[in-house]
C-alpha positions, 0 to 999 in steps of 0.5 A: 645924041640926047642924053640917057641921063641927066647927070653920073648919080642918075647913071649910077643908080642903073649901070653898074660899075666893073660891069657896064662901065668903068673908070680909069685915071692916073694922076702923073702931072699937074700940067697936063691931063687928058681926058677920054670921058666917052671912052670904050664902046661909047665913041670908039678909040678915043681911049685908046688915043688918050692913053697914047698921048699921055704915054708916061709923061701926063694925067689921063681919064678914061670913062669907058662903056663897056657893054657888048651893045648899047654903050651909047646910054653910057653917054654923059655930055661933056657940060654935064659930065660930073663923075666925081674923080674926073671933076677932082682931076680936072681941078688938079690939071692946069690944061686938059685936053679931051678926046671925043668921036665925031660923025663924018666920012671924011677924015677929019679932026675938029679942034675946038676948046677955049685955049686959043694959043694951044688949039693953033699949035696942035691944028699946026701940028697935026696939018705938018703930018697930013691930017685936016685939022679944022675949026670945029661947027658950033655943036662942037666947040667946046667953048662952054666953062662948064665942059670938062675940058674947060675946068683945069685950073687954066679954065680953058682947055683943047677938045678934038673931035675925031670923025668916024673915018678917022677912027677907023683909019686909026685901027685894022679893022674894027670891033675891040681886038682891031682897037690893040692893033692900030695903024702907022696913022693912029701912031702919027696922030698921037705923035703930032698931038704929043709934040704940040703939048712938049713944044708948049711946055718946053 
């Protein structure tokens, strides 16, 4: 997907905040933060997962398009996602993980990041409770320093890519009142992810 605009000032200056976007975030934990910065109606029910995972233990920020249509302008990439309070708690966070909506019809997660050791930990996880948990392609990797999900103060972070039919299989039905009703998958998957980060601090 390219790019609507170069950067957040130029979003800025031509969607209005409270309207056609908005931002949510807590500051729980300096251990773990997770991010959904293509949230809403851009990569449908990454926010939703975001929230799930951080439940009241972790960080969260959201960045969520909320248009009727064409939320997919709001799309800022992840190496160039620069909204100021999303950078400043990134800065705050050790570790972060990202979620984001991927194409594909099979249901698939890809797990990418620079943080090895934890990436193998939620594929591990994840694998334990049916899900396919892959090596994500190149496009997708999340290995660059400069992506969101790789400026905690660890400097490496985890992203997951969620296909299309994963997501959906996460929600009964679709459109955004089938996103408040989720699935005894959607609760598995969170459920995996939120065991892989409690294991890892434990």
């Amino acid at each position: 997907m390219k790019d609507t605009y170069a950067d957040y000032a130029e979003l800025a200056r031509h969607e209005q905040v409270g309207k056609d976007y908005s931002i949510h975030l807590r500051f729980q934990s300096a251990r773990v933060g997770v991010f959904a910065i293509h949230g809403g109606g851009i990569e449908v029910g990454t926010s939703e997962l975001a929230l799930a995972i951080a439940g009241k233990d972790w960080s969260y920020y959201l960045f969520s398009g909320d248009k009727t249509n064409d939320n997919h302008r709001l799309h800022l990439t992840s190496t160039r996602f620069d909204e100021p309070l999303a950078r400043q708690l990134a800065g705050q966070c050790e570790r972060i993980i990202a979620l984001h909506g991927a194409t594909g019809k099979e249901e698939r997660v890809y797990v990418g990041g620079l943080d090895n050791e934890w990436r193998q930990r939620i594929k591990e996880s994840l694998a334990k409770r049916g899900f396919v948990a892959a090596d994500p392609p190149l496009h997708l990797g999340g290995k660059e320093p400069e992506n969101i999900v790789n400026r905690g103060r660890r400097k490496k972070g985890v992203q997951l890519e969620l296909t299309t039919a994963l997501r959906h299989a996460f929600f009964q039905g679709k459109g955004r009142t089938a996103r408040m009703h989720p699935t005894p998958r959607f609760h598995a998957f969170v459920e995996a992810v939120r065991v892989a980060i409690a294991d890892d601090q434990a």
